[in-house]
C-alpha positions in Angstrom: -49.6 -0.3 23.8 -48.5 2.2 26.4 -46.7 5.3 25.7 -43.3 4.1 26.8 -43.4 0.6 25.0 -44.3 3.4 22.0 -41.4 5.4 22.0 -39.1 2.6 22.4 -40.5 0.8 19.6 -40.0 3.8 17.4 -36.5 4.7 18.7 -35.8 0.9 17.7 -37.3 1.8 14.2 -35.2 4.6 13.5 -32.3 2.9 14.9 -32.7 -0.1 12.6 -33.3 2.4 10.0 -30.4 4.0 10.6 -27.9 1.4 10.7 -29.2 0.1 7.5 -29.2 3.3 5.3 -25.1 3.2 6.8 -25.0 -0.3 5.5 -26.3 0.9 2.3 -23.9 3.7 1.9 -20.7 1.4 3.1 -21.4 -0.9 0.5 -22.6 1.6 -2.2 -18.1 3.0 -1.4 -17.2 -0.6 -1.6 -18.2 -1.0 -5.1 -17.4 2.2 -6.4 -13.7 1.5 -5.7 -13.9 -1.3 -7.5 -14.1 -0.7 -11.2 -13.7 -3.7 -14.3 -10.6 -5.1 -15.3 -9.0 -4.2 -11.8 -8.6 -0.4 -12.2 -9.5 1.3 -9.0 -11.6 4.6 -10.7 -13.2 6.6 -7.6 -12.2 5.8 -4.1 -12.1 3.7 -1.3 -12.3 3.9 2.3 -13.2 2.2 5.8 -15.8 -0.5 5.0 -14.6 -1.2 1.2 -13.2 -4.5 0.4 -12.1 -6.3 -2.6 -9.1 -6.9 -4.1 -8.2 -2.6 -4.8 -8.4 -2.7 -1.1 -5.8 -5.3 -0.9 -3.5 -3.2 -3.5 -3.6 -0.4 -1.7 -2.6 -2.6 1.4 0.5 -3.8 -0.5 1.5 -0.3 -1.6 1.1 1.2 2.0 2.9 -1.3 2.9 5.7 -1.8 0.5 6.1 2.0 1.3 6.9 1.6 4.7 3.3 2.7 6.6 1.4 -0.4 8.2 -1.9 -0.7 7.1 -2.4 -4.4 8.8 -3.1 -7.8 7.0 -3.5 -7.3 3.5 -6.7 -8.8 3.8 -8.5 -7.0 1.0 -10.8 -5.7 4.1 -10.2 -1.3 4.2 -10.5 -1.2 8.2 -9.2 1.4 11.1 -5.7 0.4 10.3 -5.7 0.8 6.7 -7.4 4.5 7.3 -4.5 5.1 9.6 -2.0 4.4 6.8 -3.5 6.2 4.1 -3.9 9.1 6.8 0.1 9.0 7.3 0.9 8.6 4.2 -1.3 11.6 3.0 0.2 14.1 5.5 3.7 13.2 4.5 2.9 13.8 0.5 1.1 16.6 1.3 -2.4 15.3 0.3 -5.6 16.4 2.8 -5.3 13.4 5.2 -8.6 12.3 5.3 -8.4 8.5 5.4 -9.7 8.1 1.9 -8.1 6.6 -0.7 -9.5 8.8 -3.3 -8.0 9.6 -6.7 -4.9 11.8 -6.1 -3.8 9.4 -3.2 -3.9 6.6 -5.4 -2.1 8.6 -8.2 0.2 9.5 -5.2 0.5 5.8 -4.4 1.0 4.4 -7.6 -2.1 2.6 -7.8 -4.2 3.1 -11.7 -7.0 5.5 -11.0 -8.7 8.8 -11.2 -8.4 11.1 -13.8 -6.3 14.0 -14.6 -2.9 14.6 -13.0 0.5 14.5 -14.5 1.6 11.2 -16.0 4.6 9.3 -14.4 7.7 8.8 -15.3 9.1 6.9 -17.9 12.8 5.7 -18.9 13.9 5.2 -22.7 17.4 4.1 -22.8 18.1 4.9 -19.4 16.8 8.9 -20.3 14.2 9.7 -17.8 10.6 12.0 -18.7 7.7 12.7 -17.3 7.2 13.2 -13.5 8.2 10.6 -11.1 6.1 10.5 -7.6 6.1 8.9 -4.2 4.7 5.2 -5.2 6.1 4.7 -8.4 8.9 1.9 -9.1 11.4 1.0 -11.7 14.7 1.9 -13.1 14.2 5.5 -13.4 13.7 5.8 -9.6 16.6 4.0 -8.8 18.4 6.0 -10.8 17.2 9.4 -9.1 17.7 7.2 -6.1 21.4 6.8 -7.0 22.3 10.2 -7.7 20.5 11.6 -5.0 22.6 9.2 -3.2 25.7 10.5 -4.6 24.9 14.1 -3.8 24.4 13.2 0.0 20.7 13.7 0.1 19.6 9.9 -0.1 21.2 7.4 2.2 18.6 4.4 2.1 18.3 1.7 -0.2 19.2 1.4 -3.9 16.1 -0.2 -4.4 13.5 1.5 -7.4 11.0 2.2 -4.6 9.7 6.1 -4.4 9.2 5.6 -0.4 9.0 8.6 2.0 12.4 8.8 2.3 13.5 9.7 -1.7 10.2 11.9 -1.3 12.5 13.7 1.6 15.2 14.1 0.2 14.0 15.1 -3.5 12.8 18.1 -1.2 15.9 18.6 0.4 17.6 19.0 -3.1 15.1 20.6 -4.5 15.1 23.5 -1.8 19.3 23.9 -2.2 18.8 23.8 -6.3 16.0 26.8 -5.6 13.5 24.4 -6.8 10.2 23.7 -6.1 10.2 21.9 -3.2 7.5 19.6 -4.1 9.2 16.3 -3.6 8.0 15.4 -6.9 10.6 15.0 -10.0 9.7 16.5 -13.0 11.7 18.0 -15.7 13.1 20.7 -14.4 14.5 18.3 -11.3 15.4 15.5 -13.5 18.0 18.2 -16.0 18.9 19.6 -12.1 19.8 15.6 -11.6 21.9 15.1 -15.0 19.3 12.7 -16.2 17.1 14.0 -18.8 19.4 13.3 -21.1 22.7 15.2 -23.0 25.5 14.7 -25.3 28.5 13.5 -24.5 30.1 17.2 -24.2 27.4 18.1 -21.9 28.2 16.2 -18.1 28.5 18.4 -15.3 30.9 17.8 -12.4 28.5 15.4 -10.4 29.2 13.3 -13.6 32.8 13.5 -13.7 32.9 12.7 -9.8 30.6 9.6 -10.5 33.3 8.6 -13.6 36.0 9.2 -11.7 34.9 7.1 -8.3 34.0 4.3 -11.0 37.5 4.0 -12.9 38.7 4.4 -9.2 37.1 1.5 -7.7 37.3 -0.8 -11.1 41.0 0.4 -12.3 43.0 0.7 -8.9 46.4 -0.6 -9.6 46.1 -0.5 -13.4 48.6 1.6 -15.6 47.2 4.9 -16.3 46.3 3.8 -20.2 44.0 0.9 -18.3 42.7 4.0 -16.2 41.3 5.8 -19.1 40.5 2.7 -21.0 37.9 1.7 -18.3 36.8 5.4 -18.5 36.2 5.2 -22.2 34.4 1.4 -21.8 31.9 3.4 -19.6 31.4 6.6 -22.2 31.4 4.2 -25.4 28.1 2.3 -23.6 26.5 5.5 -23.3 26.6 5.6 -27.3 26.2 2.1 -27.4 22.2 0.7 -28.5 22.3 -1.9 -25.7 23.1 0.2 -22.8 21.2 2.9 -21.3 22.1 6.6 -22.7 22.8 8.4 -19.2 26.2 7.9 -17.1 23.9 7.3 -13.9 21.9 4.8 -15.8 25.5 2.7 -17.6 27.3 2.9 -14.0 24.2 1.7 -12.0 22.8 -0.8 -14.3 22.3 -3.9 -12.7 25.5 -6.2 -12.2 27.2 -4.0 -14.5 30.3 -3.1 -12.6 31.9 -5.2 -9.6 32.5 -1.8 -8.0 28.8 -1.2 -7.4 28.6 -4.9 -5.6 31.2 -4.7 -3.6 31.3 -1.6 -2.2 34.7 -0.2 -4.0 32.6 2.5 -5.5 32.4 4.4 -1.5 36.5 3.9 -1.2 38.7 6.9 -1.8 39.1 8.2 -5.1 42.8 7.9 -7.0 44.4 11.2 -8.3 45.3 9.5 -11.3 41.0 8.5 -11.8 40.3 12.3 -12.1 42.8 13.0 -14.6 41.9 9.6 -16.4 38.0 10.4 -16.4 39.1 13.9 -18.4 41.3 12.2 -20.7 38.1 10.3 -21.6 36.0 12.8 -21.5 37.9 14.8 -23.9 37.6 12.0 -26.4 40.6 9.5 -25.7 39.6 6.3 -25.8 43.3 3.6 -25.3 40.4 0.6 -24.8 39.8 1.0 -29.1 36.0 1.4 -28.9 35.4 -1.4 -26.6 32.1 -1.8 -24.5 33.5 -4.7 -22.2 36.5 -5.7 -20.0 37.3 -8.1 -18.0 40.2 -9.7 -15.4 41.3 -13.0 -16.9 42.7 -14.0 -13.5 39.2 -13.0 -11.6 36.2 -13.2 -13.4 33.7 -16.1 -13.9 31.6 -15.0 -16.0 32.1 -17.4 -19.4 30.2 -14.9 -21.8 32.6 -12.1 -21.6 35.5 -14.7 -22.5 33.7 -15.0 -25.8 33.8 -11.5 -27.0 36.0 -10.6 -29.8 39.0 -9.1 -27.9 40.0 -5.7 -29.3 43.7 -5.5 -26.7 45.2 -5.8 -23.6 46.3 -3.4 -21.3 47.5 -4.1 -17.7 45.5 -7.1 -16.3 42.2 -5.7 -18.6 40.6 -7.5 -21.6 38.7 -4.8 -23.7 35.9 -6.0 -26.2 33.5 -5.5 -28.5 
């Protein structure tokens, strides 16, 4: 053989070689980001596939970034994504779902790290992060939304854009500004928890803008009836234990459908939500009311009725 056919065969060799040894390694990251019982433990990057790939694909994508078909295949587009999404949490945008991204998106795996948030009774712990869902983030959603610093959806999605504005807050409360919500952030918020004799004047706004939307028109005894409804579910065992969490429970109030709760509040709903506050309750301990001449819903007409006032039934 002559010496240029030999040095081409052996550049072919260690070509070959090569691209096998890559092969190797690509599947070798393939399978450690898949772990038993569908736990993504270690990491996973361009060349993994599986059905973690596709998770992460759903999460990118349920968080706004577009990490293409969610195809189970971890290709140039889903790199992309996980890049973007990195940079805007702050995590070293590499490309590689590793294990703080996937804490980061919400996706089991890893070890270490802080655990996430949790809501008992509508009382928020823990620390609640960019990729975690559920009724404690659409509370934070709602009073962030309140304050001014959220203006997206009410949806119990930690996107980029609660992420944003938990820094926003933060930085005007002289908090970390880590766009993470963790204890200190969630008392800042009103929603780790407090007594009755403990709500701050976010809380009284929030009252006040509900007995608005849900009492207009009523005689001022309805007014802080409603008022007390609302504080009496916050004792109540089958309501949540937070203000934010009673008033944005789902379907809860026709105020938070539709769209009373952003008209202006009533003079008479401040004065109203302080009467309440400082323990006068006209509704006699009820936890429901209704409109006899508007509502449909057949349950609340069989509640033992405790009285009347205005065009409002209050109930046990």
């Amino acid at each position: 053989m002559g010496t240029g056919k030999q040095l081409l065969y052996r550049v072919l060799v260690i070509v070959l070689f090569n691209l096998c040894i890559i092969g190797m390694v690509n599947a070798a990251y393939a399978r450690r980001a898949e772990a038993p019982g569908g736990t993504i433990s270690v990491l996973s990057r361009v060349g993994s596939r599986g059905a973690e790939v596709t998770r992460i694909q759903q999460r990118l994508a349920e968080l706004g970034y577009s990490p293409g078909a969610a195809d189970g295949i971890y290709g140039n587009a889903t790199a992309e994504a996980v890049r973007a999404f990195q940079q805007d949490n702050g995590l070293a945008a590499d490309g590689v779902a590793g294990p703080d991204t996937l804490r980061a998106l919400g996706v089991v795996g890893g070890t270490g790290g802080s655990p996430g948030g949790q809501t008992v009774g509508g009382v928020l712990s823990g620390v609640y992060r960019q990729g975690e869902q559920g009724d404690g983030v659409r509370q934070i959603q709602a009073v962030l939304a309140d304050l001014g610093y959220y203006t997206a959806n009410i949806d119990g999605v930690f996107g980029a854009g609660l992420a944003r504005a938990v820094r926003d807050y933060q930085r005007n409360k002289g908090l970390s500004a880590d766009g993470v919500v963790g204890a200190a952030t969630l008392r800042s918020l009103g929603l780790a928890g407090s007594s009755l004799g403990d709500f701050s004047d976010t809380d009284l706004q929030l009252l006040a803008r509900l007995v608005s939307a849900e009492a207009r028109g009523e005689p001022y005894s309805g007014q802080v009836a409603v008022a007390a409804v609302i504080l009496n579910r916050i004792r109540h065992p089958s309501f949540p234990d937070t203000l934010y969490g009673v008033a944005y429970q789902p379907d809860a109030f026709t105020a938070m459908i539709n769209g009373q709760i952003k008209e202006p509040v009533a003079e008479s709903a401040y004065r109203a939500a302080k009467d309440a506050l400082n323990g006068s309750d006209p509704s006699g301990g009820a936890v429901h009311y209704y409109n006899p001449k508007k509502t449909y819903n057949q349950w609340l007409r069989t509640r033992p009725v405790i009285k009347t006032i205005g065009g409002h039934v209050f109930c046990a």
